[in-house]
Structures are given as structure tokens and as C-alpha cells.
N, C-alpha and C positions, 0 to 999 in steps of 0.2 A: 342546912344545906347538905345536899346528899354526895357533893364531890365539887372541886375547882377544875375545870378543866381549859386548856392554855393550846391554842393554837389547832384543837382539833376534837370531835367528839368522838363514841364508840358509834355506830351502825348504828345501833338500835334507838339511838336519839335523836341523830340529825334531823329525819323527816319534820319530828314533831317539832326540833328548835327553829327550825326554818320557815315552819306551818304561824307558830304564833309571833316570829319574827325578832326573835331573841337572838338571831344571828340572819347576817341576808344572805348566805351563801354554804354550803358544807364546806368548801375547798378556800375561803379566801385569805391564808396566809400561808405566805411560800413563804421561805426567810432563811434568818438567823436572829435567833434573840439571844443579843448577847447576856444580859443579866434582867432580872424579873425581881421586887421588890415590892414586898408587903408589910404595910407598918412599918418599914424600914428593917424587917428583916430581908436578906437576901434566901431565896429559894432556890438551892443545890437542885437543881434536876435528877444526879444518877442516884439522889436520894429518895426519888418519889415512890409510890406503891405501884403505878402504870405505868410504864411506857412502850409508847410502836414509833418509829421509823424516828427516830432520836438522838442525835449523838451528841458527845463533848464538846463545847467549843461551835465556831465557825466555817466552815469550808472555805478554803484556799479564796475561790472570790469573792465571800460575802464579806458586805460590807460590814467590821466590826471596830473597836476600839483602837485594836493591835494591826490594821494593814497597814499606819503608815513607820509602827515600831519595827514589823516585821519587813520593813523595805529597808531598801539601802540607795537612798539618793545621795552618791556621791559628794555633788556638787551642786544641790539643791535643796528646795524642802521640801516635804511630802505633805499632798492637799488631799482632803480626800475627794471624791465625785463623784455622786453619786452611788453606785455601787460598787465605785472601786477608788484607786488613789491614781493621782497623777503627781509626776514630781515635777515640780518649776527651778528650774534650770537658772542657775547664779547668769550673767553675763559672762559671756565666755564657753559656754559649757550648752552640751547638747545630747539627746541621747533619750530613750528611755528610763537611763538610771543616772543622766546628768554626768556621765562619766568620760565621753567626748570630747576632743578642745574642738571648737567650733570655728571650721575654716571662713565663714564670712566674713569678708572683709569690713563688712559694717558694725560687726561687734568687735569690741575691743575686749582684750583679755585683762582681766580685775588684775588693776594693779594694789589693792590694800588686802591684807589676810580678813578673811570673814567666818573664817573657822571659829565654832562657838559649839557648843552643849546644848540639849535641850531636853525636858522630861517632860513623859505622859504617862498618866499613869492609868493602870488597866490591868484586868486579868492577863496574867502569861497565859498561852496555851501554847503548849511542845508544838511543834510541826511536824514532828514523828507519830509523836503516841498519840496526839489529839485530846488528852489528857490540860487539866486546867489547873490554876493556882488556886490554891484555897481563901487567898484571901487578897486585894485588888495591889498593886505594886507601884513603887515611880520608877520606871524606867527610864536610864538614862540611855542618850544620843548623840556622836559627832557630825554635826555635816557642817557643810561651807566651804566655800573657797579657798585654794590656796597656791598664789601666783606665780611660782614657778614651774618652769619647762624644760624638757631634757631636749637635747641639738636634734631630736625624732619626732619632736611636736607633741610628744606622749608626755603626760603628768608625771612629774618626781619628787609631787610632793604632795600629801594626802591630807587632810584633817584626821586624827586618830585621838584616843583617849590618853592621856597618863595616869599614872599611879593608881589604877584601878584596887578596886576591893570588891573578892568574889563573896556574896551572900546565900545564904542557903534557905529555901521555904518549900513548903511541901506540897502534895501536887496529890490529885484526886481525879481519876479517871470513872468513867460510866459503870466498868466491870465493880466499881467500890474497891479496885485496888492503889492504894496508896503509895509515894515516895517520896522521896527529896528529892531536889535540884536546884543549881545554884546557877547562878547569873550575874556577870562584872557587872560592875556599878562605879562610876568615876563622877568626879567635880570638876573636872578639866579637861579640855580639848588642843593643842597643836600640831600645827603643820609638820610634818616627818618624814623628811625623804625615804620611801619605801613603794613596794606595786600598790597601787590602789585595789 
């Protein structure tokens, strides 16, 4: 085999892949591919010998592992849909980031705490550098409910982590320049009168 090529060919092949039907289309994958796995190894892209129009990681709205890590649903949990996440909102709670009390008088506001922890694990990718984790993570998360209200109708009390422990792993961008970064990591979640 004279090359692997992933999501797109150079010019001068397409006609013919398309001629004998080795592929039905030159252009039919828009995307994001979060990870690619051969044998079970994982394929580093910013380590290949080719690349055109390629970057690190996922763009802001494709759909990847880390859109519901990289959310912040308050007072919900984060589903994903299709090519993006939606949060489903606790009872009580409304909003696009579930962070609303919800004046309908048809919903009752939770009266038991539902604040809990939750891990996914998945490559990090910065949201600055675009830059990825070298190697796939569990990510911890608070969300849930939690039933109290200040005399404003505004939340004054949040689901938050405790006793967190910050980690350190190392991180690999397209350029091949490399670094550390670190990221809390908790086993526990409670309620904490503080701003949400």
C-alpha cells in the first residue's frame, strides 16, 4: 500500500478513486474525527508526513466526546444531539445552561439535593490552543440540583466540588509543540452557598 489516506485524497487521485468506485464522492466527509484507531493503536494526526486543512482537536460546534465535559449545565445534565449538546434541566430549573429558577407555577422547585459527580472520560482539548491530551482522561463533573433560594428567587446554593486534587498531563499540539497542563479532579460534589 502506497499511503492511508483519512477523510480526503490529493488531486491527482480523486478522478480515478471515484472512476473505479473506491470511494462515491471526492468531498463526502465534513466532520470532526475525534480519534482514529488501528490495531488498536491510536493515530496522532499532528504526527503524520501530509497534512492540508487539518487541525487539533474539534471545532467549537462539532460534535465530540468533550461537548458535554466542556459545558456547564448548572442544574442539569448534558445529552448530546445530534451535532451538538442540549442540557435537560432538573425540575425547577430552565435556561439554556439550566441555570434559571423556573417561574411556572406548574413546576415545583426540588425539594431533595441531587447534586452528584459524574466522569467521562475523553481527550482534553484546551479551548485556547486547540492543542489535545496526549493520552484519553476521566474527567470529573458537578451538576444537580440544589434546593435552596435567596428572598430574589436567584440560587444560593450551587452544586460545586470539594477537596479537589489538581493533576498534571501533557498536551501536544499540530505545531509538535508540546506542554503540561493540569486539571482538578474531585470524588465529591456539595451544595455551597456561593454565585453559580
Amino acid at each position: 500500500m502506497d499511503g492511508l489516506y483519512i477523510s480526503g485524497l490529493p488531486k491527482e487521485l480523486t478522478a480515478r478513486a471515484v472512476q473505479l468506485w473506491h470511494i462515491r464522492e471526492a468531498t463526502s466527509f465534513k466532520g470532526c474525527m475525534h480519534a482514529l484507531y488501528i490495531n488498536d493503536e491510536s493515530i496522532n494526526f499532528a504526527n503524520v508526513d501530509y497534512r492540508h486543512k487539518i487541525l487539533p482537536g474539534c471545532v467549537k460546534n462539532s460534535l465530540n466526546e468533550l461537548s458535554c465535559a466542556a459545558t456547564t449545565c448548572q442544574h442539569g445534565r448534558c445529552e448530546l444531539d445530534g451535532f451538538t449538546y442540549i442540557c435537560k434541566c432538573f425540575d425547577g430549573f430552565t435556561g439554556p445552561s439550566c441555570s434559571e429558577v423556573s417561574t411556572s407555577p406548574a413546576v415545583a422547585l426540588p425539594l431533595i439535593n441531587s447534586c452528584d459527580w459524574s466522569i467521562e472520560t475523553g481527550y482534553y482539548i484546551d479551548p485556547l490552543t486547540k492543542c489535545r491530551s496526549t493520552r484519553r482522561l476521566r474527567m470529573t463533573k458537578c451538576s444537580g440540583a440544589c434546593p435552596s433560594l435567596s428572598t430574589n428567587g436567584t440560587l444560593s446554593s450551587c452544586c460545586k466540588p470539594i477537596e479537589g486534587k489538581r493533576r498534571y498531563f501533557r498536551m501536544t499540539c499540530a505545531s509538535g509543540f508540546a506542554y503540561r497542563q493540569s486539571l482538578e479532579f474531585f470524588k465529591e460534589c456539595t451544595c455551597t452557598n456561593s454565585v453559580c
